[in-house]
N, C-alpha and C positions, 0 to 999 in steps of 0.2 A: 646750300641749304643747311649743312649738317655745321659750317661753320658760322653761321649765324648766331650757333648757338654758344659760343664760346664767351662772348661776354654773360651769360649767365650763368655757366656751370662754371661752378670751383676749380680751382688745377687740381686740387688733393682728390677731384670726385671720383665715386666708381661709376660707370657706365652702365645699367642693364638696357640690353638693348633688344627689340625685335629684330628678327630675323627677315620674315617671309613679309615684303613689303613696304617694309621700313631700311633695312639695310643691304636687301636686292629683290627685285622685280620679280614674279612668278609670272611662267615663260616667257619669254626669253629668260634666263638669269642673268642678268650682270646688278653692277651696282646702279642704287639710286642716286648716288652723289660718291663716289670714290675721292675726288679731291678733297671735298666735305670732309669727308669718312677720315682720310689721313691728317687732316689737322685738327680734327677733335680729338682724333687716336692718340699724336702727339701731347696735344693740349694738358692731357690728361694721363700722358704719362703711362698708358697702354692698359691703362686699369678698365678693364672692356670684360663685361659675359653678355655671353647672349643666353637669351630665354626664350624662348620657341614655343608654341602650339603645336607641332612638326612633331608628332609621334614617331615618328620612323626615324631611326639613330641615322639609317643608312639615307634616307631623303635627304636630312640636312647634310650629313657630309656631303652628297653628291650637290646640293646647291654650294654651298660655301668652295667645294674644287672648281666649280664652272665660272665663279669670280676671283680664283686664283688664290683662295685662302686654306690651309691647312685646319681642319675641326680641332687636331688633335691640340693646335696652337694655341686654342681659348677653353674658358672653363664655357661649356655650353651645355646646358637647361633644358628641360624638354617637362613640360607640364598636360595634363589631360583639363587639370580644373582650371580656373581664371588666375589670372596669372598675381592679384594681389592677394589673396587666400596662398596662393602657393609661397608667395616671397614673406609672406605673414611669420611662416615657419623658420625663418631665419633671422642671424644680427647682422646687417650689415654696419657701413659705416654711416657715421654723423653726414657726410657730402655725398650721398648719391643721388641717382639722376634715373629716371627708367622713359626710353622714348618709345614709345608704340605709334601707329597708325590708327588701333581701333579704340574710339572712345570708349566703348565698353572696358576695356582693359586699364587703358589709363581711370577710370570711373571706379573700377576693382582695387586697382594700388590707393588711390585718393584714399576710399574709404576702411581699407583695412592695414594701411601700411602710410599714416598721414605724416610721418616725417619724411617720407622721400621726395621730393620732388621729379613733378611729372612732367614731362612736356610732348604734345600731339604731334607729329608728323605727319605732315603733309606733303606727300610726293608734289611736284610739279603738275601732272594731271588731275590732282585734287586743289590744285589752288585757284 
């Protein structure tokens, strides 16, 4: 899945990435595509945040340990409002990319953040 997407994304890009859903399952936690996950990681050169709805600092650590990932390892986001209002408040780069699961979300970045490029995630069970 997640390597599908490499003919679209730049190598230079940065990543924002959902967490809960998009780059592992709420429960069970593992990943939705881990092979995916490692050659887009590559792809792109490690340049990876994630942005979370996940209020709780210690909930996401505790998901991202039970897929083998260390929190401290990424810069990781944690937002209450929509998540393109929140990335509004930032520069990022000319190449980035933000993958969500919820249309609403990607529908939020669309409209208040229209240089990034967005693209839907669709688990296997949603397709």
């Amino acid at each position: 899945m997640f390597d599908k997407m490499i003919p679209i994304v730049h190598k230079d890009s940065l990543i924002i990435f959902d967490i809960n859903n998009t780059l592992i399952t709420n429960p069970p936690y593992q990943f939705t595509d881990l092979e995916g996950f490692i050659k887009l990681f590559k792809h792109v050169k490690g340049r990876i945040v994630f942005l979370t709805a996940e209020t709780s600092k210690k909930e996401t650590q505790r998901q991202l340990k039970e897929v083998g990932l260390k929190y401290d390892d990424f810069t990781v986001l944690h937002t209450k409002i929509p998540k393109g209002i929140f990335l509004k408040q930032y520069s990022y780069p000319s190449h980035t990319v933000f993958i969500d699961d919820r249309l609403h979300q990607i529908r939020s970045v669309r409209k208040h953040c229209p240089d990034i490029q967005c693209i839907h995630f669709k688990s296997k069970k949603q397709s």
